[in-house]
SELONU-537398 format. One record per atom (N, C-alpha, C, O): residue in three letters; chain; atom name; x, y, z. Coordinates in steps of 0.1 Angstrom, whole numbers, plus 5000, padded with zeros to 4 digits. Layout:
<atoms>
{ALA,A,CA,{X,Y,Z}}
...
</atoms>
This chain:
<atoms>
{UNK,A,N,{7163,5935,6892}}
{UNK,A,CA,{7153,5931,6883}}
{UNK,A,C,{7154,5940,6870}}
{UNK,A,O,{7155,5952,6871}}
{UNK,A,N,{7154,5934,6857}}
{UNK,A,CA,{7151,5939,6845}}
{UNK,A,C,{7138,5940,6840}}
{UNK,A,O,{7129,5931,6842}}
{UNK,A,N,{7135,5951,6833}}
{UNK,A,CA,{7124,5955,6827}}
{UNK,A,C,{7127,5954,6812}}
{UNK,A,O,{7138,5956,6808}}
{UNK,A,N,{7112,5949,6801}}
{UNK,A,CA,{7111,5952,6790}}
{UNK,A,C,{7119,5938,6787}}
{UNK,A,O,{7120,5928,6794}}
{UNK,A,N,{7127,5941,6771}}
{UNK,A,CA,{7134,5929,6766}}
{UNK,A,C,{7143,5924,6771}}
{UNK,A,O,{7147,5913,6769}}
{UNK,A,N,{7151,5933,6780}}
{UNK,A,CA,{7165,5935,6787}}
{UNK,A,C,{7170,5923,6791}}
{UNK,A,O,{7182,5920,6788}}
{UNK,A,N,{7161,5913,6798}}
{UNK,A,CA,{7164,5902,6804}}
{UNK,A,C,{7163,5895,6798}}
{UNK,A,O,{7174,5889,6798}}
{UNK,A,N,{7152,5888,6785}}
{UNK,A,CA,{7153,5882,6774}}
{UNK,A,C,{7167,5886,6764}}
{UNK,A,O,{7172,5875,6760}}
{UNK,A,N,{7173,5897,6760}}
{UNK,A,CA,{7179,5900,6750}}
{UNK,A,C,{7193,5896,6758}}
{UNK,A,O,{7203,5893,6751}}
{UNK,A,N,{7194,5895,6770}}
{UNK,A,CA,{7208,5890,6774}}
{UNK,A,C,{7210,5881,6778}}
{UNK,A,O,{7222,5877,6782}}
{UNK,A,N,{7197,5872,6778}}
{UNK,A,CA,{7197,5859,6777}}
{UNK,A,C,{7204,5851,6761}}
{UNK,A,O,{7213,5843,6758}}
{UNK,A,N,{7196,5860,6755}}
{UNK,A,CA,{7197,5852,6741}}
{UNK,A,C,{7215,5856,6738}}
{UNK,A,O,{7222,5847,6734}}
{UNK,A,N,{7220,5866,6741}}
{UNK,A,CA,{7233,5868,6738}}
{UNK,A,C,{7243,5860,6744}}
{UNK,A,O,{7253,5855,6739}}
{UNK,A,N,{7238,5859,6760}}
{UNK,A,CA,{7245,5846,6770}}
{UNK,A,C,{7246,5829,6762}}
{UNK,A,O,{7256,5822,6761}}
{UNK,A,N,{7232,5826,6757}}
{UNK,A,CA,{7231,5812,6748}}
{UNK,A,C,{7238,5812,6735}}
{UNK,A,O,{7243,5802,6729}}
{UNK,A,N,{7238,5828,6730}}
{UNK,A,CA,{7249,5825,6719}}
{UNK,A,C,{7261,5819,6718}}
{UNK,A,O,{7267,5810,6712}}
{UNK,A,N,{7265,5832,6729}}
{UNK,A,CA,{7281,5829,6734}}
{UNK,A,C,{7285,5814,6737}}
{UNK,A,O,{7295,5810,6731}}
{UNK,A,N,{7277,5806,6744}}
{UNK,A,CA,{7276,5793,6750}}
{UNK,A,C,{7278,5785,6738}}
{UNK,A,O,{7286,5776,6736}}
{UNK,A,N,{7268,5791,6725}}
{UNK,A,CA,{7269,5779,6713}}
{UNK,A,C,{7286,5784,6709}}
{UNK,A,O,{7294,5775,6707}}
{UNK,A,N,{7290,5796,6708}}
{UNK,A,CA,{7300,5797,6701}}
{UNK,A,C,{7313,5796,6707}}
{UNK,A,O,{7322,5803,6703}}
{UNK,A,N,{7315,5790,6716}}
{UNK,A,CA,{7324,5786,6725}}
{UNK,A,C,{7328,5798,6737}}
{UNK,A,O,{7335,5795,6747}}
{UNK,A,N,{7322,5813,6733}}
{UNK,A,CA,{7336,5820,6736}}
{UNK,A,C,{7331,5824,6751}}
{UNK,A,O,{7321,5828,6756}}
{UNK,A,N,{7343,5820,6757}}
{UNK,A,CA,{7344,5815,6774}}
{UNK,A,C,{7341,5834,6776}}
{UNK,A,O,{7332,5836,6784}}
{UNK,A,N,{7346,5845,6771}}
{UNK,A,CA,{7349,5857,6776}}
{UNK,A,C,{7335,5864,6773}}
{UNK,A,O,{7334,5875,6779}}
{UNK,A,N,{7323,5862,6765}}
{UNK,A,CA,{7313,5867,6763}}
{UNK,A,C,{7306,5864,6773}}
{UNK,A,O,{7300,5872,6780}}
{UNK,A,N,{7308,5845,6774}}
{UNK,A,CA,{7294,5845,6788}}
{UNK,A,C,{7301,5846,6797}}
{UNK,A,O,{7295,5841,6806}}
{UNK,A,N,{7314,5851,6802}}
{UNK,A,CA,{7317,5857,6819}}
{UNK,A,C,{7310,5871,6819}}
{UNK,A,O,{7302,5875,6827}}
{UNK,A,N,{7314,5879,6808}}
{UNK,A,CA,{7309,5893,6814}}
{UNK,A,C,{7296,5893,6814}}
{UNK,A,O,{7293,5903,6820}}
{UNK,A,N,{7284,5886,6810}}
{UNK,A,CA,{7273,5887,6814}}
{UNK,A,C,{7270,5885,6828}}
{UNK,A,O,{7259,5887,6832}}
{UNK,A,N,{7281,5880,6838}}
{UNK,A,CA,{7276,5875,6851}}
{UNK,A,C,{7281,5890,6859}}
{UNK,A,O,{7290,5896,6854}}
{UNK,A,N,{7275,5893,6868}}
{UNK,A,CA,{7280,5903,6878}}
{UNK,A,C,{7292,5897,6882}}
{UNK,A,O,{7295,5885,6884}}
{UNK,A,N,{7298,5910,6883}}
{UNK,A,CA,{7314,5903,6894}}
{UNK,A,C,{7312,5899,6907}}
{UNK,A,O,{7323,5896,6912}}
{UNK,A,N,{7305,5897,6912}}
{UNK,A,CA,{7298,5887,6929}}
{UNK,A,C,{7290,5878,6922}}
{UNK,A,O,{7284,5871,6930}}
{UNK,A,N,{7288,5873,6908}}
{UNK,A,CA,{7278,5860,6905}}
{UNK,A,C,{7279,5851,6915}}
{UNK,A,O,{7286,5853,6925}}
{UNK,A,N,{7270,5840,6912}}
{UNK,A,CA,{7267,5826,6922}}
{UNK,A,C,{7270,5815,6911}}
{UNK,A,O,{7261,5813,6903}}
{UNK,A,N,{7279,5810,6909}}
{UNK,A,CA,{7275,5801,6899}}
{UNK,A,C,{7271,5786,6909}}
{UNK,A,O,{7279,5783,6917}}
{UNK,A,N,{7259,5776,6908}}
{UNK,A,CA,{7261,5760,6919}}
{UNK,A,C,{7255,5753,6909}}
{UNK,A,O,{7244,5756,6903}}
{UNK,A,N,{7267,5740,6908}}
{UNK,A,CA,{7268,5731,6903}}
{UNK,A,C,{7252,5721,6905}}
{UNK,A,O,{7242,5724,6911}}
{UNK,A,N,{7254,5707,6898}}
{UNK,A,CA,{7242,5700,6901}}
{UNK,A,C,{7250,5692,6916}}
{UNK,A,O,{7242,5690,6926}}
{UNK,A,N,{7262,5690,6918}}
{UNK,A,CA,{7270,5687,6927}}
{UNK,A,C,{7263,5690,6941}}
{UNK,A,O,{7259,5683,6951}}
{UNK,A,N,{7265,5707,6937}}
{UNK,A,CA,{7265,5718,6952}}
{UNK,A,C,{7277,5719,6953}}
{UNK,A,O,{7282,5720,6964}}
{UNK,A,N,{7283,5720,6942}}
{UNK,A,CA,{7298,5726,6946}}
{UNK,A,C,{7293,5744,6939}}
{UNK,A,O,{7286,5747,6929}}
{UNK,A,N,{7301,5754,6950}}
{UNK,A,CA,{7298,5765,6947}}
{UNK,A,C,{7308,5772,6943}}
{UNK,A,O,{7319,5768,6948}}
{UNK,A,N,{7307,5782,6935}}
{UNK,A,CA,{7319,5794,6927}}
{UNK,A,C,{7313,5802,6927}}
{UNK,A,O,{7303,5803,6920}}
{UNK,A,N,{7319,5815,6937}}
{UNK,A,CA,{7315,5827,6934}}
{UNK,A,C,{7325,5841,6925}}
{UNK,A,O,{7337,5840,6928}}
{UNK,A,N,{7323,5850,6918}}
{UNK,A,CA,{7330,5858,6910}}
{UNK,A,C,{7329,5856,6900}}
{UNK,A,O,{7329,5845,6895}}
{UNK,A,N,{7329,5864,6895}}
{UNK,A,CA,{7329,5861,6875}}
{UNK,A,C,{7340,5858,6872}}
{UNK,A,O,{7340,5850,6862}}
{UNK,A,N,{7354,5862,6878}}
{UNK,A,CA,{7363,5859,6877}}
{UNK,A,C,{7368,5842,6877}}
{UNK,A,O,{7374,5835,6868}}
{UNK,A,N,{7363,5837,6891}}
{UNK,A,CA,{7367,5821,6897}}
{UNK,A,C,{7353,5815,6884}}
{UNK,A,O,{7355,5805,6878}}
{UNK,A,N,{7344,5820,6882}}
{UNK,A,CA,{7337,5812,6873}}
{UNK,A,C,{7341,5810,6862}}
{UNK,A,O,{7338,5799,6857}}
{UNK,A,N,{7350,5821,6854}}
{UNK,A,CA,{7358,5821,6843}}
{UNK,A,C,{7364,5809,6846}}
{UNK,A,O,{7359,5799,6841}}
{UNK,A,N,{7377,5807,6855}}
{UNK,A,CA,{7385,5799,6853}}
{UNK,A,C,{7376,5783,6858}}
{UNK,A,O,{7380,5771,6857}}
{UNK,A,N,{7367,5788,6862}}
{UNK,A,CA,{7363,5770,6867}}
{UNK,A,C,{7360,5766,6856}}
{UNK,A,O,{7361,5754,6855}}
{UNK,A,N,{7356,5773,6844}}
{UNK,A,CA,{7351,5763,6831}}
{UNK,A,C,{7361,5766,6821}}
{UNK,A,O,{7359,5761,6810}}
{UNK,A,N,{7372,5775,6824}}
{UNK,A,CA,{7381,5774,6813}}
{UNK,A,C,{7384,5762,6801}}
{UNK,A,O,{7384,5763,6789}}
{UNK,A,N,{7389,5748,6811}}
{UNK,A,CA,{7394,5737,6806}}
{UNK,A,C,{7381,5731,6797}}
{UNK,A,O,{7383,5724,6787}}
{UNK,A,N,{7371,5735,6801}}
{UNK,A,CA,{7355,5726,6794}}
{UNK,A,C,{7355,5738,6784}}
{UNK,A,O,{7359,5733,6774}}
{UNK,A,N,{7354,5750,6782}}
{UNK,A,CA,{7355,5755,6768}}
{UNK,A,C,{7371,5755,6761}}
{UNK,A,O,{7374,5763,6752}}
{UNK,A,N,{7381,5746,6766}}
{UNK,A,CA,{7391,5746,6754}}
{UNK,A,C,{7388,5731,6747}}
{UNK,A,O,{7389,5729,6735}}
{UNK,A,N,{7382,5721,6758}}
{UNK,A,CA,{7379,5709,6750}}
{UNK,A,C,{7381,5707,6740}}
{UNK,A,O,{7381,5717,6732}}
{UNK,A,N,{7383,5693,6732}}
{UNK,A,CA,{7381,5685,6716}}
{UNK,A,C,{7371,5676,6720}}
{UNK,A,O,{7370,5676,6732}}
{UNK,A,N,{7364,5668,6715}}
{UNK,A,CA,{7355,5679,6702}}
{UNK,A,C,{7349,5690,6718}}
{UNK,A,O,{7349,5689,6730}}
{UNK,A,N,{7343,5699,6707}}
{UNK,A,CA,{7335,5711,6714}}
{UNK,A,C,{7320,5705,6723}}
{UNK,A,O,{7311,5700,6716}}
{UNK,A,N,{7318,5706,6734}}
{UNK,A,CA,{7305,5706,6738}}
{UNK,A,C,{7292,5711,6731}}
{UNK,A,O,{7295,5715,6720}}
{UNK,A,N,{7280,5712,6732}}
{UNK,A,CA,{7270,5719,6727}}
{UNK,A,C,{7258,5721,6737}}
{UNK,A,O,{7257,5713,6747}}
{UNK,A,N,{7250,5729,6737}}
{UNK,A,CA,{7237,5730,6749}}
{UNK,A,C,{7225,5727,6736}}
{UNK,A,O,{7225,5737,6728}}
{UNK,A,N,{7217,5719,6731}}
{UNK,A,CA,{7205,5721,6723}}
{UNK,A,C,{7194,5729,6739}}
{UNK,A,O,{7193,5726,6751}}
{UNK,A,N,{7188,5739,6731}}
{UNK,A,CA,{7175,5748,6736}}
{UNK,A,C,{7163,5737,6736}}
{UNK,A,O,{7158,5734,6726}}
{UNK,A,N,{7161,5732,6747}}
{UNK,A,CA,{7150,5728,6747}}
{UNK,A,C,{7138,5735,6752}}
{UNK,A,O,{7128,5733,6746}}
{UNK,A,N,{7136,5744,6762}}
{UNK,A,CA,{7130,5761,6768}}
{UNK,A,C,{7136,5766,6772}}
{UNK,A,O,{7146,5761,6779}}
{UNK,A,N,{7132,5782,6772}}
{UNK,A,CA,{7136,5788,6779}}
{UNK,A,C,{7123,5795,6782}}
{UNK,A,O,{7114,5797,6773}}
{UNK,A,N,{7122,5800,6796}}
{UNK,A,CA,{7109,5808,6803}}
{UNK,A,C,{7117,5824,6809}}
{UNK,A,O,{7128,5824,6816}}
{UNK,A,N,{7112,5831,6807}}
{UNK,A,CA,{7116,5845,6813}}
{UNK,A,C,{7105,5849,6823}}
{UNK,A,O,{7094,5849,6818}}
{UNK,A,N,{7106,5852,6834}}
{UNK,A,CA,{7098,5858,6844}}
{UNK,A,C,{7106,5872,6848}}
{UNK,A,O,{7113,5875,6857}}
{UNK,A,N,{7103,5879,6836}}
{UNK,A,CA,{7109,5900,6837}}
{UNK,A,C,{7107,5899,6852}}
{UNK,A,O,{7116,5897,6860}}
{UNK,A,N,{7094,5901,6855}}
{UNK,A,CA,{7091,5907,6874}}
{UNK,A,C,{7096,5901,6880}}
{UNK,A,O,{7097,5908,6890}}
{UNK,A,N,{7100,5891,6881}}
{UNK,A,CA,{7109,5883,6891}}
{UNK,A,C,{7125,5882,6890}}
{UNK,A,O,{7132,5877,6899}}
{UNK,A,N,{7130,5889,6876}}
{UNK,A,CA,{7143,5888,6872}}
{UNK,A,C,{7148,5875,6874}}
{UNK,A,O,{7159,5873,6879}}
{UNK,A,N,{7142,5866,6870}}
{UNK,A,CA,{7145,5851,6865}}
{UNK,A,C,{7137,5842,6853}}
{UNK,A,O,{7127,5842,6847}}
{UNK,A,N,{7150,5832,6855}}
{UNK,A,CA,{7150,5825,6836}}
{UNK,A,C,{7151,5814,6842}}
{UNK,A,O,{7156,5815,6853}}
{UNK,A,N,{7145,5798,6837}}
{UNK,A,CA,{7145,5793,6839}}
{UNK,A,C,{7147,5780,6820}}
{UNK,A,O,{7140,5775,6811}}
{UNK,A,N,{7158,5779,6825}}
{UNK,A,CA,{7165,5773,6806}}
{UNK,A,C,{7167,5754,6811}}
{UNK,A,O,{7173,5748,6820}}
{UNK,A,N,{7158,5748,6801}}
{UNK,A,CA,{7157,5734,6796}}
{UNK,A,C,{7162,5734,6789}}
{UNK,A,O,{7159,5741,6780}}
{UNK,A,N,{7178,5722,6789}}
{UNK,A,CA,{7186,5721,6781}}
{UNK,A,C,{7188,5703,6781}}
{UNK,A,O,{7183,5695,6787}}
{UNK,A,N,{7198,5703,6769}}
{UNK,A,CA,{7205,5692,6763}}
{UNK,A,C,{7218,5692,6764}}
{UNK,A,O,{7222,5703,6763}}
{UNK,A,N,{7226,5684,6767}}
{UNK,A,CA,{7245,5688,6767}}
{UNK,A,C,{7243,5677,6761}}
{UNK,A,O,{7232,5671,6763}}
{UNK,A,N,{7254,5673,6752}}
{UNK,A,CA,{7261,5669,6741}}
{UNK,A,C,{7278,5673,6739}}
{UNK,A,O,{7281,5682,6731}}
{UNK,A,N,{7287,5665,6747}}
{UNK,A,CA,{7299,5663,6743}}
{UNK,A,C,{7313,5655,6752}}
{UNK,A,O,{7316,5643,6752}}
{UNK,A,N,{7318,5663,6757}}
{UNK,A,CA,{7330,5653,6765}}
{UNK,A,C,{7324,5656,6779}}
{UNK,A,O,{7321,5667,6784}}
{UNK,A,N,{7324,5640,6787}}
{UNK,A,CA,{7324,5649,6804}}
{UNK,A,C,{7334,5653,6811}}
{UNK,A,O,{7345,5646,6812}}
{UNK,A,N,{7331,5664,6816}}
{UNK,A,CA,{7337,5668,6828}}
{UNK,A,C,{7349,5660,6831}}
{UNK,A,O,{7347,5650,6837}}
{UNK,A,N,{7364,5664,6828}}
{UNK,A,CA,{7376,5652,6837}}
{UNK,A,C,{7380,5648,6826}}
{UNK,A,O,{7390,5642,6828}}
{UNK,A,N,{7377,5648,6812}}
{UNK,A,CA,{7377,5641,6799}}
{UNK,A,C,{7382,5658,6787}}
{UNK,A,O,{7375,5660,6777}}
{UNK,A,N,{7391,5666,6791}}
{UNK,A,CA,{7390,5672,6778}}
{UNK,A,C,{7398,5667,6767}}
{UNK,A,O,{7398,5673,6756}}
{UNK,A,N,{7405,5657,6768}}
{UNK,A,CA,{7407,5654,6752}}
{UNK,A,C,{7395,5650,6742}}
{UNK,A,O,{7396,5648,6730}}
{UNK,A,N,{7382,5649,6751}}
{UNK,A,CA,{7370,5642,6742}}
{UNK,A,C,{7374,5628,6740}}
{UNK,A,O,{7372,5626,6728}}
{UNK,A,N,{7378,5615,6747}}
{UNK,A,CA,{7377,5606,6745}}
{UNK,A,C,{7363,5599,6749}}
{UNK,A,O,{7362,5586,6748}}
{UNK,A,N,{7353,5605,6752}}
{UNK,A,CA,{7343,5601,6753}}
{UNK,A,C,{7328,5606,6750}}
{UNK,A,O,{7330,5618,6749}}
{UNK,A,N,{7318,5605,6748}}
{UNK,A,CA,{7306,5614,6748}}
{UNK,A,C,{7298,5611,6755}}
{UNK,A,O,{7296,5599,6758}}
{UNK,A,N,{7288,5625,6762}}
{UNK,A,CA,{7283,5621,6773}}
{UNK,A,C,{7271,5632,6769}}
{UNK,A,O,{7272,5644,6767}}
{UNK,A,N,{7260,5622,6770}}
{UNK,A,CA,{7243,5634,6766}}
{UNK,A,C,{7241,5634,6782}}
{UNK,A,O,{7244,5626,6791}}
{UNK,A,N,{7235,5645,6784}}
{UNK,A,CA,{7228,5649,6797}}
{UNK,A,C,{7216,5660,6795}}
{UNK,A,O,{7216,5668,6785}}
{UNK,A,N,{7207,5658,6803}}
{UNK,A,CA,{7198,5670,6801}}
{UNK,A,C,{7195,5677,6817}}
{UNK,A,O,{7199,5672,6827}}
{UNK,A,N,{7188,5690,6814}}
{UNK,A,CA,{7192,5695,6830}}
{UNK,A,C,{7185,5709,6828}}
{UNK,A,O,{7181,5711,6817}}
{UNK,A,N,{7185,5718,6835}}
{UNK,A,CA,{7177,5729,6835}}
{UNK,A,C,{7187,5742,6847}}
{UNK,A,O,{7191,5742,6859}}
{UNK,A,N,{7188,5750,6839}}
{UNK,A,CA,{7193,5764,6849}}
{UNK,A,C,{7185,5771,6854}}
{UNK,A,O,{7176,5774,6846}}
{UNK,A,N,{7183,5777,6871}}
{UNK,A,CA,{7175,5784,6871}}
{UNK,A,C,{7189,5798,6873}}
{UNK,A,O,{7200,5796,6879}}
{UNK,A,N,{7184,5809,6868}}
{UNK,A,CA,{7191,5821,6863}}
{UNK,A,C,{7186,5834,6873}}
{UNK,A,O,{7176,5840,6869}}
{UNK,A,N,{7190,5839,6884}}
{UNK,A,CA,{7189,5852,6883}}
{UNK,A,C,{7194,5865,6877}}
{UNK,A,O,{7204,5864,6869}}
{UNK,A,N,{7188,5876,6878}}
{UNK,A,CA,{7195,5889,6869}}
{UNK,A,C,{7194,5898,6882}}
{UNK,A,O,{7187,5895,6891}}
{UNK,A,N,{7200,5910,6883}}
{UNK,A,CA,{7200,5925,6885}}
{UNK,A,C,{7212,5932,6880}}
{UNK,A,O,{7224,5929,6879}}
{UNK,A,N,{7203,5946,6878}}
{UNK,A,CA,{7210,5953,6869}}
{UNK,A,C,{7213,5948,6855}}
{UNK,A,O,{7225,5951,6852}}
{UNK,A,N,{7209,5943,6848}}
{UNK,A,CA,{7211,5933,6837}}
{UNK,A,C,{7219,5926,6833}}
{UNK,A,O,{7220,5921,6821}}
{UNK,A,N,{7226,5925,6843}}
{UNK,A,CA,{7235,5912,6847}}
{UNK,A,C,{7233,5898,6854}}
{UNK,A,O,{7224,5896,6863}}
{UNK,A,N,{7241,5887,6850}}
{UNK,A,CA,{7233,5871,6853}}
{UNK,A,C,{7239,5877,6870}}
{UNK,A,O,{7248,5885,6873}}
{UNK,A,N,{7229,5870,6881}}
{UNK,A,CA,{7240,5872,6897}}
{UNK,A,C,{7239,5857,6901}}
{UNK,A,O,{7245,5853,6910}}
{UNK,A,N,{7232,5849,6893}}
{UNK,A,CA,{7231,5834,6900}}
{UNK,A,C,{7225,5826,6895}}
{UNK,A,O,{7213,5827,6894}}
{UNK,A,N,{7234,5811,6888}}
{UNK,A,CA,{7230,5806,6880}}
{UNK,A,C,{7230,5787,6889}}
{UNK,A,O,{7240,5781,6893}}
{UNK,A,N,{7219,5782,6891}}
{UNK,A,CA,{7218,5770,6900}}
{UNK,A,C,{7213,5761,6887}}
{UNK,A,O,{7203,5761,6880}}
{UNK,A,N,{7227,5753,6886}}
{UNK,A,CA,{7218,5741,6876}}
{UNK,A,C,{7219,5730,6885}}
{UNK,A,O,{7226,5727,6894}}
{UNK,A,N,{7206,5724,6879}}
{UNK,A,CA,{7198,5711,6881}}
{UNK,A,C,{7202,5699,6867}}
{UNK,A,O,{7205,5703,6856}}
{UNK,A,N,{7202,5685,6869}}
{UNK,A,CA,{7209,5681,6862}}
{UNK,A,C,{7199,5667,6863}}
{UNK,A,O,{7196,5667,6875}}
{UNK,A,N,{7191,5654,6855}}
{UNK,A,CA,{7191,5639,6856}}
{UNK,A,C,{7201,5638,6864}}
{UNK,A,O,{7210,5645,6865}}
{UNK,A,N,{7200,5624,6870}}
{UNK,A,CA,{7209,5619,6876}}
{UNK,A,C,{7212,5608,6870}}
{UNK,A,O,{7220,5600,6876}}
{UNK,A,N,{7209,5606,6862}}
{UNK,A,CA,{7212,5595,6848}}
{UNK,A,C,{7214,5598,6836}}
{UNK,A,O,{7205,5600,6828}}
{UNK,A,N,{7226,5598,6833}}
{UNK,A,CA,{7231,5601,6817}}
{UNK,A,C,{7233,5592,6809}}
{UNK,A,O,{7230,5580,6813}}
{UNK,A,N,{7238,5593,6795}}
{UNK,A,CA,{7241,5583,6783}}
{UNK,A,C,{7257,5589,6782}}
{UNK,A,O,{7259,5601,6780}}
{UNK,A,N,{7267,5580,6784}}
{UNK,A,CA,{7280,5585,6785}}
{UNK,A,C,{7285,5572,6773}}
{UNK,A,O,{7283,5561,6777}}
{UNK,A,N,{7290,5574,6762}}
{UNK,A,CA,{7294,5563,6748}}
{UNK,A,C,{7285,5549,6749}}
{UNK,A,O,{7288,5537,6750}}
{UNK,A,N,{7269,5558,6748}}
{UNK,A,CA,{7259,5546,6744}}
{UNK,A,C,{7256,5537,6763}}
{UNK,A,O,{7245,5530,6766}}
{UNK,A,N,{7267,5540,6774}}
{UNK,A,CA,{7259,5532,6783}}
{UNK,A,C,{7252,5544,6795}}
{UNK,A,O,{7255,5555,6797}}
{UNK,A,N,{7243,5537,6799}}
{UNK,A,CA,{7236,5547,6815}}
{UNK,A,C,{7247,5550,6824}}
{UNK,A,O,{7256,5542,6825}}
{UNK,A,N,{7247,5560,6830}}
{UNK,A,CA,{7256,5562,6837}}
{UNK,A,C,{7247,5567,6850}}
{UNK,A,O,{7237,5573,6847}}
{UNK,A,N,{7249,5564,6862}}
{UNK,A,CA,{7241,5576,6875}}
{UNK,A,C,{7252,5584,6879}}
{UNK,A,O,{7264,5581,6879}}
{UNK,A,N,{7248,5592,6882}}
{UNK,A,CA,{7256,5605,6887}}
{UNK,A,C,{7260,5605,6899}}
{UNK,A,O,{7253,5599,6907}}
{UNK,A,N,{7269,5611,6903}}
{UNK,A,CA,{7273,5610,6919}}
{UNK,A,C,{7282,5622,6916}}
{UNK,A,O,{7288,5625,6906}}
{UNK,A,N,{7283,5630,6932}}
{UNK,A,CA,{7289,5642,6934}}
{UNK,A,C,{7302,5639,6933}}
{UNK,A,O,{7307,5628,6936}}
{UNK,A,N,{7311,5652,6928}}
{UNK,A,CA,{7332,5649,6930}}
{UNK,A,C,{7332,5637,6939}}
{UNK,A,O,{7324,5632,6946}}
{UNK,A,N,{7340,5634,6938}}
{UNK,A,CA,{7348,5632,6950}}
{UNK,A,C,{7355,5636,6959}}
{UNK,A,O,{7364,5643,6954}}
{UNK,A,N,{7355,5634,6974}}
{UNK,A,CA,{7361,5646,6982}}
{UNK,A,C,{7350,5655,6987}}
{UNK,A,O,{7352,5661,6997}}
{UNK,A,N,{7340,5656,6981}}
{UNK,A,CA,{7332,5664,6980}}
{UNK,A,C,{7323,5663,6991}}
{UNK,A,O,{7315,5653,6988}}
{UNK,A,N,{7320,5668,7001}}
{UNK,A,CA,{7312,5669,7012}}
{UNK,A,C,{7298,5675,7012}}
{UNK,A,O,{7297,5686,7008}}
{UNK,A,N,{7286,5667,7017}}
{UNK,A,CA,{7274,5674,7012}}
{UNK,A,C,{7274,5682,7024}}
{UNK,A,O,{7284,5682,7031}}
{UNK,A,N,{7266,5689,7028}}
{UNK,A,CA,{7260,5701,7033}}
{UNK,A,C,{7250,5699,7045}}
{UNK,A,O,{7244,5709,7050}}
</atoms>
C-alpha cells in the first residue's frame, strides 16, 4: 500500500511512458513478481516476461495510443482503476495494416510503490477498419 501522492504520481509517470512508447519506463514500474492478465485470461508473471510479451506491440507502425478516459486512485486500498480508449494496430498485426478502437478498463494493484498486478477488462466488441468485430480468446487458448 502507498501513502500520500505516491500512488497517483506513479501512476501518472506509468501513463506517460505508455503515451511515449518507451517499453523500459513502464516495465520498471511493475515489481519483479508483477501479475500482468490479459482480457483473454492469458497470464504473465515477471516484469521481465511482461517486458518481452509486449515488446512486438511497442515496436509497431503506426504507434498505438491509450486516450485517458478515468482514472480513480483508492491510496488505502493501493488500487487504480484506469478507463481507457486504444487506438491503433491489433494485436498479430504489427506492421499496422489495420486499425482497431477498443475501449476497456485496468484494475492496477501497487505495493511498495510499485505496479504488482495489472487485470484488464476489455468490450467484447470493437471497431477494427470501420467494421464490428466480437472478441474471442487466442486460439489454443484454454479457459479455466
Amino acid at each position: 500500500m502507498m501513502m500520500g501522492d505516491g500512488m497517483k504520481e506513479t501512476l501518472e509517470r506509468w501513463l506517460d511512458a505508455w503515451d511515449e512508447h518507451d517499453l523500459d519506463a513502464v516495465a520498471a514500474l511493475f515489481a519483479a513478481d508483477a501479475v500482468f492478465e490479459s482480457w483473454s485470461g492469458a497470464r504473465v508473471v515477471g516484469r521481465e516476461r511482461i517486458r518481452e510479451a509486449w515488446r512486438t506491440w511497442f515496436t509497431a507502425e503506426p504507434p498505438f495510443r491509450f486516450e485517458r478516459e478515468s482514472l480513480l486512485v483508492d491510496e488505502a486500498a493501493g488500487e487504480a482503476v484506469f478507463a481507457w480508449r486504444y487506438e491503433g494496430p491489433p494485436l498479430g498485426d504489427p506492421a499496422g495494416t489495420r486499425l482497431e478502437l477498443r475501449r476497456g478498463i485496468d484494475l492496477i494493484r501497487f505495493s511498495d510503490g510499485l505496479i504488482t498486478e495489472k487485470i484488464t477488462y476489455t468490450k467484447t466488441v470493437l471497431e477494427r477498419d470501420g467494421d464490428r468485430i466480437e472478441l474471442r480468446p487466442w486460439p489454443g487458448r484454454q479457459r479455466r
